[in-house]
N, C-alpha and C positions, 0 to 999 in steps of 0.2 A: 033145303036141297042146294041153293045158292052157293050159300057158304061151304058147304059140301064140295063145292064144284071146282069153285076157286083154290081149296086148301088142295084137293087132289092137283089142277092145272099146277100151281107154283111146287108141289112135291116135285110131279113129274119136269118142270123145268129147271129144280135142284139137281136132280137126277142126272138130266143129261149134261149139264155144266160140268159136274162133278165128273160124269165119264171123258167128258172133252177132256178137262183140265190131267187128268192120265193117260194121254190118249197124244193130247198137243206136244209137238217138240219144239216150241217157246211158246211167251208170253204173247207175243204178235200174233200165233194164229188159235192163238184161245181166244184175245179180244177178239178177233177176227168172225167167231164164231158168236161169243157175245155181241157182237154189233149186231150178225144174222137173225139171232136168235130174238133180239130185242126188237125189232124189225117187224117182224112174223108175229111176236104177240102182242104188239102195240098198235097194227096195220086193221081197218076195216077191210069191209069189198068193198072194193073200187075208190077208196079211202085211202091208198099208201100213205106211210110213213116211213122216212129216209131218217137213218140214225148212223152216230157215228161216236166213237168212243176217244177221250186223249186222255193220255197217261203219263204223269211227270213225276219223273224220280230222280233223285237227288244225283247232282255227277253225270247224269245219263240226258240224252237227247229225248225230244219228246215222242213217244211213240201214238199214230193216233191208226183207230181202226174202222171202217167203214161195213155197213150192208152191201152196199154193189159201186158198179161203177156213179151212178148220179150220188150219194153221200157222201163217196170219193173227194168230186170236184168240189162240192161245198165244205169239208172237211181240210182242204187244202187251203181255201181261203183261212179256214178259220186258224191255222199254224202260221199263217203270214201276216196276221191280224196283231198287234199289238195291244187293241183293244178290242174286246167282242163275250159276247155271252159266257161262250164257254170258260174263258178265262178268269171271268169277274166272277163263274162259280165256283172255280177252282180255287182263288185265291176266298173268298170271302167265305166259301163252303156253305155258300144259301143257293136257295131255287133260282133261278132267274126264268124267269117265262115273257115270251114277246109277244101277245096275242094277235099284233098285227104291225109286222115293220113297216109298212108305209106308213106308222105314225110314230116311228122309235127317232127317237133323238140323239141317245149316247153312245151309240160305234157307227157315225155316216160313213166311212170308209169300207166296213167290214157289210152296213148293211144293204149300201151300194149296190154291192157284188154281189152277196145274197141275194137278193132281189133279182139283179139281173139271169137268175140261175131261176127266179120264178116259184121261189121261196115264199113264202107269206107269213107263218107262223113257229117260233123258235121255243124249246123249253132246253133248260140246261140243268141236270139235275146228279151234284154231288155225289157218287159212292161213301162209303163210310171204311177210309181204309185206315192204316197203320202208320205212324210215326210222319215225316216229312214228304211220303209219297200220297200224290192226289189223284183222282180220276172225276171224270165227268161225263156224263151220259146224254148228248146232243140227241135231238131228237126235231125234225123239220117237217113240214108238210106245205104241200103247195095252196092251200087255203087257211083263211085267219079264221082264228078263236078256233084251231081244230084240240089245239091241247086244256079249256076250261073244264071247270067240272068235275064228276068224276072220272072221266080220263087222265085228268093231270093226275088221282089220287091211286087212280092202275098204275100210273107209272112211278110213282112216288112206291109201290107198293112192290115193285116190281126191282126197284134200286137195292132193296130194304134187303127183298129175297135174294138177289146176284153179289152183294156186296162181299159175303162170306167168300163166296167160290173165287172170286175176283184178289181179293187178301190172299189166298192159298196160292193162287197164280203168281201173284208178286212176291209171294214168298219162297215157291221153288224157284224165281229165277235168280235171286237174291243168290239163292245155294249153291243153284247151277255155276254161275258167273263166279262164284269166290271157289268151286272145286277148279273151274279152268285156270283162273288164277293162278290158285297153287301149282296146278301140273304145268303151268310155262312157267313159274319160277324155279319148279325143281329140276324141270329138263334143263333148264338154262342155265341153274346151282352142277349138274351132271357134266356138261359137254365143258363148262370152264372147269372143272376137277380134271379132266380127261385130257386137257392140254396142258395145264399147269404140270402134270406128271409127267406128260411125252418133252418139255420143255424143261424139267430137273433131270430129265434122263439123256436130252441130246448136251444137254451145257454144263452138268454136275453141279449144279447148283441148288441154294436152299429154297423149301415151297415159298415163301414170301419173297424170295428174289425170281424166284419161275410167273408169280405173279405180278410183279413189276414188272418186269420183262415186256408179258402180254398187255400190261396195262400201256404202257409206252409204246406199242406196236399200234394198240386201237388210237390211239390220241395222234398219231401220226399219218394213219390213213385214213382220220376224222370219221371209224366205222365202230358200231358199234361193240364193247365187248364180247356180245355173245357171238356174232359174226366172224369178230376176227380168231375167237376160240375154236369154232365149227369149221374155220380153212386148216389150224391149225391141225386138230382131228383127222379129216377129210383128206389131208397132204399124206396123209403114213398110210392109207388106205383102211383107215378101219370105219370108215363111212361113219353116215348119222350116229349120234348118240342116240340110247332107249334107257329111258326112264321106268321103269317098274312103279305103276301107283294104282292103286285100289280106290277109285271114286265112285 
């Protein structure tokens, strides 16, 4: 009935990831929800545990997400850290488990601060994502040796289950970010069409000279092309350009 219990608990936490992850409009407030979620099934009574999520992808800033405001502030230390748990899992993609930082040796700066936050016991535990993007799954508690045992192997088991939903996450945003892309390339391909034209029709000149033109107009008012395309427009009154795209 055990086993019973636990495959129904981790269905139902597929479950609802999976509805977040439809549901979230980014990837921030899906971890967001993951940190929560991770939180609540890793927490005893009167046991808390503070979890906090980072996320490093290639190009991009690191995004990290917290349970509440107290995984927050320890969460902040650990982005300011150069050296610290979370990191050496990220990078080496192993477990790292603290079972008690008042005897940790190798982040004194990061465990410092931890500590003074009243910290006592760290696990850091890899997701399993996709290509050069990492994540890691911070997990704190205000007493040592609270992650041994078969808790460490709950949460080990728990990374295993969220990992999937987590990859889908990174991969709609992946989608998201390269359709906005294109739609500010093409408005921006649009509104410079739209003066290059109104500029072969005020001067009778050829599209490659109407482009010249504007190009020597931005280089001299050190403003960007599309800028100076958009006054261009904007001057004859046919306001904003619109772009027609199906994303």
């Amino acid at each position: 009935m055990a086993s019973e219990s636990t495959a129904n608990t981790a269905t139902s936490i597929t479950d609802h990831l999976h509805e977040e992850l439809l549901n979230s409009s980014d990837v921030e407030e899906f971890l967001d929800e993951l940190a929560r979620v991770s939180a609540r099934n890793l927490s005893g009574s009167g046991d808390e545990v503070l979890c906090s999520i980072t996320l490093l992808r290639q190009r991009k800033a690191a995004t990290v997400a917290s349970s509440g405001a107290a995984a927050q502030s320890i969460s902040q230390i650990e982005c300011q850290s150069i050296d610290s748990p979370g990191m050496a899992a990220s990078v080496d993609q192993l477990i790292v488990h603290v079972p008690d930082l008042r005897e940790e040796g190798r982040w004194p700066e990061y465990t410092a601060a931890v500590l003074a936050q009243g910290i006592l016991s760290v696990l850091a535990i890899p997701f399993q994502l996709e290509g050069e993007t990492k994540a890691t799954l911070l997990l704190y508690s205000h007493r040592s040796g609270r992650f041994e045992g078969r808790i460490l192997e709950t949460a080990e088991d728990f990374v295993r289950q969220t990992s999937l939903a987590l990859r889908l996450a990174v991969r709609f945003a992946h989608y998201s970010e390269t359709a906005a892309h294109l739609r500010a390339t093409l408005e921006t391909r649009t509104v410079i069409d739209m003066a290059v034209g109104i500029i072969m029709a005020q001067n009778r000149c050829s599209q490659q000279e109407a482009f010249e033109l504007l190009k020597a107009a931005s280089s001299t008012r050190n403003s960007k092309l599309r800028n100076v395309a958009a006054a261009v427009v904007n001057a004859l009154g046919q306001g904003p350009a619109e772009t027609h795209y199906d994303g």
